[in-house]
C-alpha positions, 0 to 999 in steps of 0.5 A, a space after each residue: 904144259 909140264 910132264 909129271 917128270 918135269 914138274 917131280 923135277 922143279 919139286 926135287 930142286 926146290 927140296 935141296 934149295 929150301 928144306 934142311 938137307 936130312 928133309 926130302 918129298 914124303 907124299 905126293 898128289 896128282 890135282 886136275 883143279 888146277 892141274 899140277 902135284 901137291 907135294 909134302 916135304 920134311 923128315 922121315 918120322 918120328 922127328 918132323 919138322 913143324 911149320 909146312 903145309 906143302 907146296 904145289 906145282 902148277 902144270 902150265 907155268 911150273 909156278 911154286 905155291 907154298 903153304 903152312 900148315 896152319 893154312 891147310 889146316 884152316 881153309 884146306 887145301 882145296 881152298 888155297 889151290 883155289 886161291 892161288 888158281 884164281 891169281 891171288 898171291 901173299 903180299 903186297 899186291 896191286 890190282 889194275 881194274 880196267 873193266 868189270 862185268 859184275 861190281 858186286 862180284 869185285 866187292 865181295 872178292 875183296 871182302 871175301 879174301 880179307 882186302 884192308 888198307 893201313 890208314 894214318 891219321 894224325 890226332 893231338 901231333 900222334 900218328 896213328 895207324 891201323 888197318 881197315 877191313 870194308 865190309 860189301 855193302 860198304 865196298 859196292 858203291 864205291 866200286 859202282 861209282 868208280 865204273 859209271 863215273 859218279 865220283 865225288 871227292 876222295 873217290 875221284 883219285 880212283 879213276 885217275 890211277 886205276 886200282 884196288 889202292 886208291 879205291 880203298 884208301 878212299 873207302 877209308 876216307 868216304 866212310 870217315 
């Protein structure tokens, strides 16, 4: 666990690295959940800087999640130190499921956090892509059928190779 000092540390190097030089911390704030300081960087007023909403440092591992401002002001921050608590990072991510208590729970997470998955489709020599966003009741069987061994077609490359990938790309394909 880091002290306040060690982590007012991390926040003071990741400023000089990352902000303009004429920016510096304006406002800090001690969170228990998760535990760890909130921290806003920019210029003193009237002339601020647009675009940051801050970031936080996480008291166990010393991690930097940074935010924009529209995010806080959307969700909040509560919202997004939640999100990250909970181990969901922004990019690309891939997602090993092993085991699961509740298949209901996994499929409205991925709902809930926006999961979709780019699909090509070839039409008249033209590739097309766009992006697929499942809803729950169309995730939660084939979530179900991935944990009891009821697979039938496309979904049968979800058990071989394990992750949230393969589970929607064959979303796409059994909703097709």
């Amino acid at each position: 666990m880091l002290s306040d000092d060690e982590i007012e540390a991390i926040a003071q190097e990741h400023v000089r690295k990352n902000w303009p030089a004429d920016c510096e911390i304006l406002q800090r704030e001690r969170r228990l959940e998760p535990d760890g300081i909130y921290f806003v960087a920019n210029r003193r007023a009237p002339d601020f800087y647009v675009g940051s909403g801050g970031f936080f440092v996480a008291r166990v591992s010393g991690e930097i999640w940074e935010f924009g401002s529209l995010q806080i002001a959307h969700e909040g921050l509560d919202y997004w130190l939640k999100w990250y608590a909970e181990g969901w990072r922004p990019g690309k991510c891939r997602l090993i499921v092993q085991q699961l208590k509740s298949p209901r729970r996994l499929a409205h997470l991925l709902v809930e956090q926006g999961v979709s998955y780019y699909m090509r489709e070839v039409e008249n020599d033209i590739v097309w892509i766009h992006e697929i966003t499942a809803d729950e009741e169309a995730v939660l069987p084939l979530v179900s059928n991935f944990l009891t061994g009821n697979r039938s077609g496309p979904s049968q490359a979800v058990k071989a190779r394990g992750d949230i990938h393969a589970l929607l790309e064959s979303l796409c394909h059994d909703s097709a």
